[in-house]
MARDO-498166 format. One line per field, with one value per atom (N, C-alpha, C): residue in one letter; x, y, z; atom name. Coordinates in nm, 2 decimals, always signed. Layout:
BEGIN
aa = [A,...]
px = [X,...]
py = [Y,...]
pz = [Z,...]
at = [CA,...]
! end
This chain:
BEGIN
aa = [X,X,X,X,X,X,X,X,X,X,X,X,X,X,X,X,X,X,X,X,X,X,X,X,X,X,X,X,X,X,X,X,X,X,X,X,X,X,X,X,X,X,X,X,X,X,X,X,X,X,X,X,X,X,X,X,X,X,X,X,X,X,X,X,X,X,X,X,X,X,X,X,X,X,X,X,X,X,X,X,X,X,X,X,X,X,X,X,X,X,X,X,X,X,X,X,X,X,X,X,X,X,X,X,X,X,X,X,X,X,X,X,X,X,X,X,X,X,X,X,X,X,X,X,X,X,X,X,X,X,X,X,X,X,X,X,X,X,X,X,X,X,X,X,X,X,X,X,X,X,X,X,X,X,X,X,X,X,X,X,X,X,X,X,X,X,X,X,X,X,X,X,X,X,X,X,X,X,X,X,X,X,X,X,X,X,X,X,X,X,X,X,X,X,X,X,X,X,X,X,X,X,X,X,X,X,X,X,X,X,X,X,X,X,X,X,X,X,X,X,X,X,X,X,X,X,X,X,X,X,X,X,X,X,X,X,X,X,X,X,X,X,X,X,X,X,X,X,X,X,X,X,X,X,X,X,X,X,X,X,X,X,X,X,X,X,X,X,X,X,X,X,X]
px = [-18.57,-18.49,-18.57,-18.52,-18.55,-18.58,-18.74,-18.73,-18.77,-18.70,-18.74,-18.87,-18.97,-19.09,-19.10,-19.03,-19.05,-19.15,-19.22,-19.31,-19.30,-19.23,-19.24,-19.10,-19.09,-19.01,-18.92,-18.94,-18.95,-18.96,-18.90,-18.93,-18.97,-19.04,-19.11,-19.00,-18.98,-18.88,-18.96,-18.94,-18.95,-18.84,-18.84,-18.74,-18.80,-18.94,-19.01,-19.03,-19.04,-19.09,-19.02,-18.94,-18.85,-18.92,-18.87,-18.91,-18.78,-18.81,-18.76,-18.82,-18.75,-18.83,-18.94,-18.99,-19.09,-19.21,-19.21,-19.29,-19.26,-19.28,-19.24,-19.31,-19.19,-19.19,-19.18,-19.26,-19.25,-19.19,-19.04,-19.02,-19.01,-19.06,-19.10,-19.10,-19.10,-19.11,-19.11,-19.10,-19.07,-18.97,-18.87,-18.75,-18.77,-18.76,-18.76,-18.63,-18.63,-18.48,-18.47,-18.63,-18.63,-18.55,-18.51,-18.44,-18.56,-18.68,-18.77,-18.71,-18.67,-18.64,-18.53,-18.39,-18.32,-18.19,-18.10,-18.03,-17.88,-17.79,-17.68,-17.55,-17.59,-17.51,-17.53,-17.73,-17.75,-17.71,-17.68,-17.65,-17.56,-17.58,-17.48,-17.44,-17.43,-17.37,-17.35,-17.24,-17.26,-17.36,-17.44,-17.60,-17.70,-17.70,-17.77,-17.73,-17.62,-17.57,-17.57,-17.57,-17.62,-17.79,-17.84,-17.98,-18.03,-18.00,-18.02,-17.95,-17.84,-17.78,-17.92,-17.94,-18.01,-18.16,-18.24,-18.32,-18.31,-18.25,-18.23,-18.24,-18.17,-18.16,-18.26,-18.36,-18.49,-18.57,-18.58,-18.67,-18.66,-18.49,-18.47,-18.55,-18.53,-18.59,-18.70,-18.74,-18.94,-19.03,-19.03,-19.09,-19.04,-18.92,-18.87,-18.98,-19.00,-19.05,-18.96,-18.97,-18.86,-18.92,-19.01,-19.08,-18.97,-18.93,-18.87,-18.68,-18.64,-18.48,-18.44,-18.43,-18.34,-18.36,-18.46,-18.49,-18.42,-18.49,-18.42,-18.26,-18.20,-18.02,-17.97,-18.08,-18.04,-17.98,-18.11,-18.17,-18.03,-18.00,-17.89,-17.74,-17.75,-17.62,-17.63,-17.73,-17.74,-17.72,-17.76,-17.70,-17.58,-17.55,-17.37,-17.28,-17.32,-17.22,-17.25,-17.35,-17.40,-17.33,-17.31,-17.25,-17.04,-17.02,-16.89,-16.84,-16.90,-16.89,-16.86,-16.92,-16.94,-16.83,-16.71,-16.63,-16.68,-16.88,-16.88,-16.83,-16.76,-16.78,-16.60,-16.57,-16.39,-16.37,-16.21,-16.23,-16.08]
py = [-0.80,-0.77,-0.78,-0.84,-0.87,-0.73,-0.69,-0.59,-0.57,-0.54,-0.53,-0.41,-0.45,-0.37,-0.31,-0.16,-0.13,-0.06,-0.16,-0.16,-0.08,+0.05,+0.11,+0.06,-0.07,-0.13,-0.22,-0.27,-0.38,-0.36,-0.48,-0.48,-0.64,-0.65,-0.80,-0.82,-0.95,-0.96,-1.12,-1.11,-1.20,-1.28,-1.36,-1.43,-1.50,-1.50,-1.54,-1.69,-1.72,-1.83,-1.97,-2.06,-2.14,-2.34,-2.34,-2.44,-2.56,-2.70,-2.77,-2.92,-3.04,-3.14,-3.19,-3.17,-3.16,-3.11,-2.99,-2.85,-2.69,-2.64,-2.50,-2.50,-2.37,-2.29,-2.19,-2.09,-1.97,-1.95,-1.86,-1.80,-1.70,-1.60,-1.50,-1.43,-1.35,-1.33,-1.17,-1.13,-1.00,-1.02,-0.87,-0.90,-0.73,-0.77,-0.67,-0.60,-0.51,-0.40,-0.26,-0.22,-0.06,+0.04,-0.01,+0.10,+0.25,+0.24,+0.36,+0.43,+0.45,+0.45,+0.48,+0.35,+0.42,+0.50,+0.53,+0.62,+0.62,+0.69,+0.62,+0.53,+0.61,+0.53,+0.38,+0.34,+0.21,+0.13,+0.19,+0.10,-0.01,-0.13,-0.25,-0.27,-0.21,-0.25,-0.12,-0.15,-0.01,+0.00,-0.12,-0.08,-0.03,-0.03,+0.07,+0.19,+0.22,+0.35,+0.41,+0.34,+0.39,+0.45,+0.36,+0.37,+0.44,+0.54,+0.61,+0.75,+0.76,+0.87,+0.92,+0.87,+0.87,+0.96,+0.81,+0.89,+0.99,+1.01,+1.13,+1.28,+1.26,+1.39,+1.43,+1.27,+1.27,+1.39,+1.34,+1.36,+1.56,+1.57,+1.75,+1.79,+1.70,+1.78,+1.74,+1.69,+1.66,+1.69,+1.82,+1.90,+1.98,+1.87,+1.86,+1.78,+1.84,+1.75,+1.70,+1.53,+1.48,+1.51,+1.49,+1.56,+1.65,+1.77,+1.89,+1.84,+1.88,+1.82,+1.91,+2.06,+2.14,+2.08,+2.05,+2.00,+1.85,+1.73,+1.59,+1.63,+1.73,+1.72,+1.76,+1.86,+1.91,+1.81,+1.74,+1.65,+1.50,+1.50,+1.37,+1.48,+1.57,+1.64,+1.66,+1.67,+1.64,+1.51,+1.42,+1.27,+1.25,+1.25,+1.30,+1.36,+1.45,+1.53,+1.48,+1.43,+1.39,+1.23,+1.15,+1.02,+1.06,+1.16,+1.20,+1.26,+1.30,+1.42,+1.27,+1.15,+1.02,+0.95,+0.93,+0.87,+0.73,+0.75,+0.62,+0.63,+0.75,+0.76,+0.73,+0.71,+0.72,+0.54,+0.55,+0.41,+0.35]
pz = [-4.31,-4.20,-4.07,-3.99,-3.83,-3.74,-3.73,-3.62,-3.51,-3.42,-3.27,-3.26,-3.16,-3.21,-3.03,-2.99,-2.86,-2.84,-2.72,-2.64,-2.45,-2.46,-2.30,-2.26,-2.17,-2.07,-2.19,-2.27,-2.31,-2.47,-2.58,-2.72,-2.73,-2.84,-2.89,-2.97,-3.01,-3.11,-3.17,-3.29,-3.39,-3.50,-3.46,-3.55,-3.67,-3.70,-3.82,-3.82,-3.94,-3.94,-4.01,-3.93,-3.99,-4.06,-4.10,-4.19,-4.13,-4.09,-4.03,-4.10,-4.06,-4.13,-4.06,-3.95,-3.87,-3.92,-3.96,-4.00,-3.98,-3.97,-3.97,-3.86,-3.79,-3.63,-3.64,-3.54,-3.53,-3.40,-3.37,-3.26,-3.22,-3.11,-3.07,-2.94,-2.88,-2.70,-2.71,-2.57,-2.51,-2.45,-2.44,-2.34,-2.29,-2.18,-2.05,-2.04,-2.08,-2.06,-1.97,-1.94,-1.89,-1.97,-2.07,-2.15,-2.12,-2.11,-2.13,-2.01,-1.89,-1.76,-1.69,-1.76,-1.73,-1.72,-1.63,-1.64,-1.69,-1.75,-1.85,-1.72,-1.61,-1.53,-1.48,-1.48,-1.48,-1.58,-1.72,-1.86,-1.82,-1.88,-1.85,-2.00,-2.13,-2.19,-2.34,-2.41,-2.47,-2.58,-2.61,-2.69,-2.58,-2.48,-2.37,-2.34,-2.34,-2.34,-2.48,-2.59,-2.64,-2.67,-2.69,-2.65,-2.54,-2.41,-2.30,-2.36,-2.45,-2.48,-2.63,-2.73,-2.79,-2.77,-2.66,-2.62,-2.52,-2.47,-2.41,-2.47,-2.60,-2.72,-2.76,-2.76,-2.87,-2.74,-2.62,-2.53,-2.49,-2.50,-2.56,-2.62,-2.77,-2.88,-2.93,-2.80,-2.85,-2.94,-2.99,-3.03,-3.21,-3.17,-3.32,-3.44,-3.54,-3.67,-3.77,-3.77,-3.81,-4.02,-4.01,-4.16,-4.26,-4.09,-4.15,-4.15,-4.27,-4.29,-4.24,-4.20,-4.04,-3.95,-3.88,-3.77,-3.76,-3.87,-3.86,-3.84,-3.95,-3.92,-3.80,-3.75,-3.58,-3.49,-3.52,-3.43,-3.42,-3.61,-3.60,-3.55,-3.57,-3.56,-3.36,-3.32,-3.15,-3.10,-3.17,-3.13,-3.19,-3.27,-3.30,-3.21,-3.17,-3.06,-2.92,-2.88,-2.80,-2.77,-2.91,-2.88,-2.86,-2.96,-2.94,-2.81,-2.72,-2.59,-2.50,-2.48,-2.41,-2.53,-2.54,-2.63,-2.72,-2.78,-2.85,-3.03,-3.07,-3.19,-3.21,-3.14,-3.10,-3.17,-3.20,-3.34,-3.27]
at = [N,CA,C,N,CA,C,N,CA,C,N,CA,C,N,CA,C,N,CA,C,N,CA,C,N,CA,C,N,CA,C,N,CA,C,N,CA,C,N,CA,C,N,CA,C,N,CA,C,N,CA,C,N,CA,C,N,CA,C,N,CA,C,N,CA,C,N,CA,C,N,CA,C,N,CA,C,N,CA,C,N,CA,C,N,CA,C,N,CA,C,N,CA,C,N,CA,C,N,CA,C,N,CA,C,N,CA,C,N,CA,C,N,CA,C,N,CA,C,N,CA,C,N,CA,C,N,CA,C,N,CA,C,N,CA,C,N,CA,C,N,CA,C,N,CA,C,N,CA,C,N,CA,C,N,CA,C,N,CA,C,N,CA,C,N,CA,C,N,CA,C,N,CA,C,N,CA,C,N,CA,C,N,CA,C,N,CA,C,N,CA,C,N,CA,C,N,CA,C,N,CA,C,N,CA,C,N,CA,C,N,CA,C,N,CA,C,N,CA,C,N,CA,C,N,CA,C,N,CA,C,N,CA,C,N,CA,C,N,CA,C,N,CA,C,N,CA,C,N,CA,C,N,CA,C,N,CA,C,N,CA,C,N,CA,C,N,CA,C,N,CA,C,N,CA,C,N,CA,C,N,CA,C,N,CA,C,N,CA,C,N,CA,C,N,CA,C,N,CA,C,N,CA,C,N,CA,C,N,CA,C,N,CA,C,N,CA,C]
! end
């Protein structure tokens, strides 16, 4: 599975390594988002809003240990209510 690896401002992304009749390619980059930064009213799309609602919860509950299963269910049960209160859980 393909993973975005975030880095602050920004995630690396890898698309691996493809096999062509040439030879095999590797493609790869950074993409610049500020998701670390910013605010849910700058989001341009609803994977940003999600992602600013998210960490936002995380940044509450900082001090949460995801180790501990009270704490991790808190923690999904606060981004739960948290994505529902902002209508992304609505169908």
């Amino acid at each position: 599975m393909k993973r975005n690896i975030r880095k602050k401002h920004g995630y690396s992304w890898d698309e691996g390594e493809i096999h062509t009749g040439f030879g095999s390619r590797r493609t790869s980059g950074f993409f610049v988002d500020h998701l670390d930064t910013k605010t849910l009213d700058q989001a341009s799309d609803l994977y940003e809003e999600v992602f600013i609602m998210v960490r936002t919860v995380l940044e509450v509950n900082a001090s949460y240990c995801l180790d501990n299963d009270d704490e991790r269910l808190q923690c999904c049960q606060d981004i739960a209510d948290k994505l529902r209160t902002h209508g992304v859980t609505r169908r």
